[in-house]
C-alpha positions in Angstrom: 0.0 0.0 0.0 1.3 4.1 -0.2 0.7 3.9 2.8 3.6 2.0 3.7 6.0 3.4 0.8 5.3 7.1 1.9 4.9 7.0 5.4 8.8 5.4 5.6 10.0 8.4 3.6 9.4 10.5 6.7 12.0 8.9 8.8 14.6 8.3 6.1 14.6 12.6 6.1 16.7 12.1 9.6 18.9 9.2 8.7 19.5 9.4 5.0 21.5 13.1 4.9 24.6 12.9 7.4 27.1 15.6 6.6 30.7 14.6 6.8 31.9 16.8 9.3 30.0 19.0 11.6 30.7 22.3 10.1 28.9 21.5 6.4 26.0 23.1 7.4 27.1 26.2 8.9 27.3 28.9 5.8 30.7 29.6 4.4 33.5 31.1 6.8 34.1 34.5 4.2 30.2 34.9 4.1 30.6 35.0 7.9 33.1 37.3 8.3 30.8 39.8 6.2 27.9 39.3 7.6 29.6 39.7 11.3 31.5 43.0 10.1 28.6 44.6 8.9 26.4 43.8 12.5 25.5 47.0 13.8 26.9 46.4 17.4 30.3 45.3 16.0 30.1 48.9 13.9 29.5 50.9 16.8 31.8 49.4 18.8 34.7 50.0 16.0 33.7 53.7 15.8 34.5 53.6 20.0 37.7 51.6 19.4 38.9 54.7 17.4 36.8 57.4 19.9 39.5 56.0 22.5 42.0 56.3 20.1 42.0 59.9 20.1 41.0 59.8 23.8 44.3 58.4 24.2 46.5 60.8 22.2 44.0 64.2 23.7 45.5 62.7 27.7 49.0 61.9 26.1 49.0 66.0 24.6 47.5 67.2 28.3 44.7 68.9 29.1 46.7 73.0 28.9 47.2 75.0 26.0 49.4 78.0 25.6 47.4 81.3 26.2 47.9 84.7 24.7 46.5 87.6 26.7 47.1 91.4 26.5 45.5 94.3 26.1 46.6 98.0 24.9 45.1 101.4 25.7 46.0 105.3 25.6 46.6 107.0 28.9 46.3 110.7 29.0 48.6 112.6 32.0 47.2 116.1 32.5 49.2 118.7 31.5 52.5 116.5 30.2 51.1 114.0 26.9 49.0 110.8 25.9 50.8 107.9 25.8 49.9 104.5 24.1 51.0 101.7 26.3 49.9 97.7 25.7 50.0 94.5 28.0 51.4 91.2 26.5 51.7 87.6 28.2 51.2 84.3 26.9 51.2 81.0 29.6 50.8 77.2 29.8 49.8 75.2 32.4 52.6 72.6 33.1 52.1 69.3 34.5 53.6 67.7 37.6 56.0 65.3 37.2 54.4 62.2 37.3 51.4 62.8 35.7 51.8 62.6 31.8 52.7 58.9 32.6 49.5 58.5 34.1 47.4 60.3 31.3 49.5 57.9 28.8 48.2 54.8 30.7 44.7 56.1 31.1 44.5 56.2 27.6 46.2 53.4 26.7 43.9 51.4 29.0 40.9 53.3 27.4 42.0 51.7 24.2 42.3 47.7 25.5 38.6 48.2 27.4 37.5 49.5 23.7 39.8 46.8 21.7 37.8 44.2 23.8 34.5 45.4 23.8 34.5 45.5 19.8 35.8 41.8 19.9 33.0 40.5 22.2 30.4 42.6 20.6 32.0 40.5 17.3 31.3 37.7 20.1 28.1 37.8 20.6 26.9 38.8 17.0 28.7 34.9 16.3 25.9 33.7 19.1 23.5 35.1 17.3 23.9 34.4 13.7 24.5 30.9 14.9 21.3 30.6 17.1 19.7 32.1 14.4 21.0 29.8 11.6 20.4 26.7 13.3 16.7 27.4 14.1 16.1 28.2 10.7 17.7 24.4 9.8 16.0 23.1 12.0 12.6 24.8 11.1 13.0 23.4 7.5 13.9 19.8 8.4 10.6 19.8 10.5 8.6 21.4 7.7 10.2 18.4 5.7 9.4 15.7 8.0 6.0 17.0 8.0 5.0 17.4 4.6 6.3 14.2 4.2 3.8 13.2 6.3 0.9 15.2 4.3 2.1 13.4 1.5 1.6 9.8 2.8 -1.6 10.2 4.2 -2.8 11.7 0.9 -1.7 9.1 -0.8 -3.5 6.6 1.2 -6.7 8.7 1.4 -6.8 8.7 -2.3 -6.1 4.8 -2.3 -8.6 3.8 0.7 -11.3 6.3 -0.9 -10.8 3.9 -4.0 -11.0 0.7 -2.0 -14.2 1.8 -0.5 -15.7 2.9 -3.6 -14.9 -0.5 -4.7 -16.5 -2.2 -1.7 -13.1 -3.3 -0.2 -12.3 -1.6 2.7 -15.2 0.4 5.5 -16.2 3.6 5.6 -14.2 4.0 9.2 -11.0 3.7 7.7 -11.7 6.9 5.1 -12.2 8.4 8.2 -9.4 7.5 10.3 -6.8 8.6 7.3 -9.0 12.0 6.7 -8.5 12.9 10.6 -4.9 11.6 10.5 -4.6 14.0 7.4 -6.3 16.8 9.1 -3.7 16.4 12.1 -0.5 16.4 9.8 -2.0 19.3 7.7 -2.2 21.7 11.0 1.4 20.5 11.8 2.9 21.1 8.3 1.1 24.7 8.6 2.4 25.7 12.1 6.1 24.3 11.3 5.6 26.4 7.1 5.0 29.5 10.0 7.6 28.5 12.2 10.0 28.0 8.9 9.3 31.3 7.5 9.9 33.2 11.0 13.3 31.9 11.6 14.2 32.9 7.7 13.0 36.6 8.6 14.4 36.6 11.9 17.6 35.5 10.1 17.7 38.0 7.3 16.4 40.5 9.3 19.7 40.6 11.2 22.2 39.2 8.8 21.3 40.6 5.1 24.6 39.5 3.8 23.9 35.8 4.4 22.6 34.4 1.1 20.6 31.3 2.3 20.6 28.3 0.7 17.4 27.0 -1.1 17.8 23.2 -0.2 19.2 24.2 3.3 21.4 21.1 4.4 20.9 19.0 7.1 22.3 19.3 11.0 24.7 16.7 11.8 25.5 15.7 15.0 28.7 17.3 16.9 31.6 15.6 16.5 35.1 15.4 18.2 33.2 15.2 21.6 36.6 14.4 23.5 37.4 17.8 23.1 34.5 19.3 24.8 36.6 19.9 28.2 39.7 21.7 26.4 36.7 24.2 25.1 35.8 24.8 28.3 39.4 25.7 29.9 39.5 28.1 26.7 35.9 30.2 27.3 37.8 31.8 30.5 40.8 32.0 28.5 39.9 33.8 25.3 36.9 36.1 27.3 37.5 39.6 26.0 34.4 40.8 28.1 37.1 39.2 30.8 39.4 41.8 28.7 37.2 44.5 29.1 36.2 44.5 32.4 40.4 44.0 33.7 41.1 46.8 30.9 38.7 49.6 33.0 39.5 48.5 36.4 43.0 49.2 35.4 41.8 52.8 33.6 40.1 53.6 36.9 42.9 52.8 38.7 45.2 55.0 36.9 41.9 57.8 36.7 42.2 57.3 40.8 46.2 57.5 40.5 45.6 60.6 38.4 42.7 62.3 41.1 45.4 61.9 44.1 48.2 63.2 42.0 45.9 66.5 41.3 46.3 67.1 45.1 48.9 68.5 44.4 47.9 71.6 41.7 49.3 72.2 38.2 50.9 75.8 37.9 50.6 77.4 35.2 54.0 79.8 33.7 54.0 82.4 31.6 56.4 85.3 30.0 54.4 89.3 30.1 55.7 91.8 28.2 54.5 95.4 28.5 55.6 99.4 27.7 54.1 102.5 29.3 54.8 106.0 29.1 54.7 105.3 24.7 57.9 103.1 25.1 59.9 105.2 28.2 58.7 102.3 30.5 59.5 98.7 29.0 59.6 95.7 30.8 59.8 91.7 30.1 59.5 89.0 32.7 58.0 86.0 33.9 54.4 84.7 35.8 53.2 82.2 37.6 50.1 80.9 39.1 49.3 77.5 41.3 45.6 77.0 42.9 45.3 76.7 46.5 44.2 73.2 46.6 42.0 72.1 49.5 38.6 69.8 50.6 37.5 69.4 46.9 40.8 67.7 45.6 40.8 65.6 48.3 37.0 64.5 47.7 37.8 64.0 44.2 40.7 61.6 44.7 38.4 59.7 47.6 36.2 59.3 45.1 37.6 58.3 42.4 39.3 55.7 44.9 35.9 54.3 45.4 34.8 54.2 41.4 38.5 52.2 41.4 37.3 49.5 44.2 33.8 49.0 42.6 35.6 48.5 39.3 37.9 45.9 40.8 34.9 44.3 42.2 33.2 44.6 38.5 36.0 42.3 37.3 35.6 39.6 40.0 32.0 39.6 39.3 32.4 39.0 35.6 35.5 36.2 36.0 32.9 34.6 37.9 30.3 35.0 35.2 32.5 33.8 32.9 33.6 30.3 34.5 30.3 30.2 35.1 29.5 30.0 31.0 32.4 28.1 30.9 31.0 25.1 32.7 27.8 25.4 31.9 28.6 25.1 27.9 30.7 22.3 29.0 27.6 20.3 31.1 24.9 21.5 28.7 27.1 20.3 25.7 27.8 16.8 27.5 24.3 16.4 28.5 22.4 17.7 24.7 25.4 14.9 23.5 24.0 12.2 25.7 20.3 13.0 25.4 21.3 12.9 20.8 22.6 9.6 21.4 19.7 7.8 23.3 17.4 10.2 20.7 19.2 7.8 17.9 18.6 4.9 19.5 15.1 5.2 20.2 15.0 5.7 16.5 16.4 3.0 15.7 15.0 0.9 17.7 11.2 2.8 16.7 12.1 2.4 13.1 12.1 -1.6 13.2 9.1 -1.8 15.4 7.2 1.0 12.7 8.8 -1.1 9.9 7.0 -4.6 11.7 3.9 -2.6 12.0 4.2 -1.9 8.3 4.7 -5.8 7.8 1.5 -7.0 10.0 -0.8 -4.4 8.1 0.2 -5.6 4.8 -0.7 -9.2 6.1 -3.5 -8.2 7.6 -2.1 -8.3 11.3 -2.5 -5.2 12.4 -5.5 -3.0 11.8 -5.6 0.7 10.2 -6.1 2.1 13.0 -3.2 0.4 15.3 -0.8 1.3 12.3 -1.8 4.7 12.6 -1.4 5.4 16.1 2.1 3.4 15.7 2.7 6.2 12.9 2.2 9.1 14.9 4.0 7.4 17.9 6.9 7.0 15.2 6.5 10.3 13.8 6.8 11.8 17.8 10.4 10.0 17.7 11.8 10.9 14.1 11.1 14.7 15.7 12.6 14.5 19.2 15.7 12.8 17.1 15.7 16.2 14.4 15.4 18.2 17.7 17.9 16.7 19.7 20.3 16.6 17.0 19.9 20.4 16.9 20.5 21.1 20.5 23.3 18.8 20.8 25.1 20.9 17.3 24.0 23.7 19.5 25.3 23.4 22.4 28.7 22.4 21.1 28.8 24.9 18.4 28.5 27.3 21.3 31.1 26.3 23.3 33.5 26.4 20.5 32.4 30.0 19.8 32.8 30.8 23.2 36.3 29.3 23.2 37.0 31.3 20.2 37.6 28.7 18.3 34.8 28.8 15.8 34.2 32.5 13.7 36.3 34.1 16.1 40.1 34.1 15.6 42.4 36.3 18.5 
């Protein structure tokens, strides 16, 4: 019967397409690279990589400037002449010793915090195209499985509405197929939606990705012995790790700088004036320093305490971080273990459907039992498509959390 012929197509759609390695269905590594340059995030983050840049060379010049002041008037002395007479200086505030070092390593700190933040924004855009890829695959190998499954049931309908027209087979077994029909029909339709979503949702974010028309199919991870050197790598290879070290040590030096402005900057200059139209001329030099008091010494108490919560910061995300570490390790292990006994139970439901297939040709088993076996069968070829995914999942997460997928240092 079709019944039989079609009905086995829908588990051959898990077993029959095994990529070689477990990287054939991710798209191409260039067509990456493009679509994770152009992510927005990763954009914005390159245009702060170069705002720290110039941070960096604005601390390294200093925050003073040379400043011309002067002024020029006539003066009129009663009864003797008027006399033009003019005021000239020009001054620069000089730092401390001591504290053009510090400006150097505030910006040069500024600039690894930025460095790091654009490579874990790169980070995360990897998570996301990958998420987003591998719901899309797996959106279009359940849409498969299920219109496979449309397919065989209207293949029988059309045979058993024969068979009852020719007085061979009840009127109860049109209506067991039509209902089994009915049921594949609604979950072809919700997995078509589901299908279509993950393609926006995909495109939506990632424009440069040109997406396959026969989209291939997930294999299961492979090389799971190296699983645990992954992990040791996710701490490793962390640039949010990188970011967070890079501005506790910026507010370190930021604190360094606030106690070093205790002691105020002066500020030097050369004046240069004539009165008397030219009988008085004089050339010397000026200085001023500010009186420093409470509010210096607030500001470097503060900054002191921006410094501590900083260093605190970067305990908090190291602990994060091993905390991802060993959870991509346990969740890779476990969605591993859970593919594995998903295969078996496939195997194992795939001789029993394939018997059931046997004893309805014979007359053994009746429509209905072979339909309820189907569906039973159908529930298994899915959790295998769905385990397969999470198990690719998981370990194609760790390895971009390791840095070792998309991601080179």
């Amino acid at each position: 019967m079709k019944l039989l012929a079609l009905l086995g197509s829908a588990a051959a759609v898990s077993l029959m397409v095994m990529p070689a390695t477990a990287q054939d269905y991710l798209p191409p590594t260039e067509m990456v690279e493009q679509a994770l340059s152009s992510h927005p995030d990763v954009r914005a983050w390159s245009s702060r990589l170069s705002s720290a840049e110039n941070e960096a060379r604005r601390l390294a010049s200093g925050p003073y400037e040379w400043m011309l002041t002067g002024s020029g008037h006539q003066r009129s002395v009663g009864g003797i002449d008027d006399f033009s007479e003019f005021d000239l200086s020009v001054s620069r505030g000089v730092r401390l010793p001591g504290k053009s070092e510090i400006d150097r390593r505030i910006g040069q700190h500024g600039i690894d915090a930025a460095r790091n933040a654009a490579e874990d924004a790169r980070h995360q855009a990897a998570l996301q195209l990958m998420t987003g890829w591998m719901a899309w695959l797996s959106a279009v190998e359940t849409l498969s499985i299920s219109q496979e499954q449309v397919a065989a049931y209207e293949g029988e309908l059309d045979a058993t509405e024969k068979r009852l027209a020719a007085d061979d087979a009840p009127e109860i077994e049109v209506e067991l197929v039509r209902a089994a029909l009915a049921e594949a029909r609604a979950t072809a339709l919700r997995a078509a939606g589901e299908s279509a979503r993950a393609r926006v949702s995909l495109q939506a974010w990632f424009p440069q990705l040109a997406l396959p028309a026969s989209p291939p199919a997930i294999s299961g991870p492979d090389h799971p012995e190296t699983l645990a050197a992954l992990r040791d790598r996710v701490v490793t290879n962390s640039h949010e790790i990188g970011y967070v070290d890079a501005q506790a040590r910026r507010a370190e030096a930021v604190a360094e700088r606030a106690r070093a402005d205790r002691a105020p900057d002066p500020q030097i200059g050369f004046r240069a004036f004539s009165e008397r139209g030219g009988e008085e001329t004089g050339l010397g030099m000026t200085f001023s320093i500010p009186i420093g008091g409470g509010a210096r010494d607030a500001a470097a108490a503060e900054q002191s305490t921006l410094a501590s919560a900083a260093r605190q910061n970067s305990v908090r995300v190291r602990r994060a971080i091993a905390e991802v570490a060993e959870t991509d390790f346990i969740q890779a292990q476990s969605e591993l273990l859970a593919w594995r006994s998903a295969k078996d139970a496939l195997a194992v439901s795939t001789q029993v459907i394939n018997r059931m297939r046997t004893g309805f040709g014979i007359g053994a088993t009746t429509l209905q039992e072979l339909i309820v076996a189907e569906r039973r069968h159908l529930a298994v070829v899915m959790m295998e498509a769905e385990s397969r995914m999470r198990a690719a999942t998981a370990a194609l997460k760790l390895r971009i959390d390791a840095h070792e997928l998309w991601l080179v240092d």
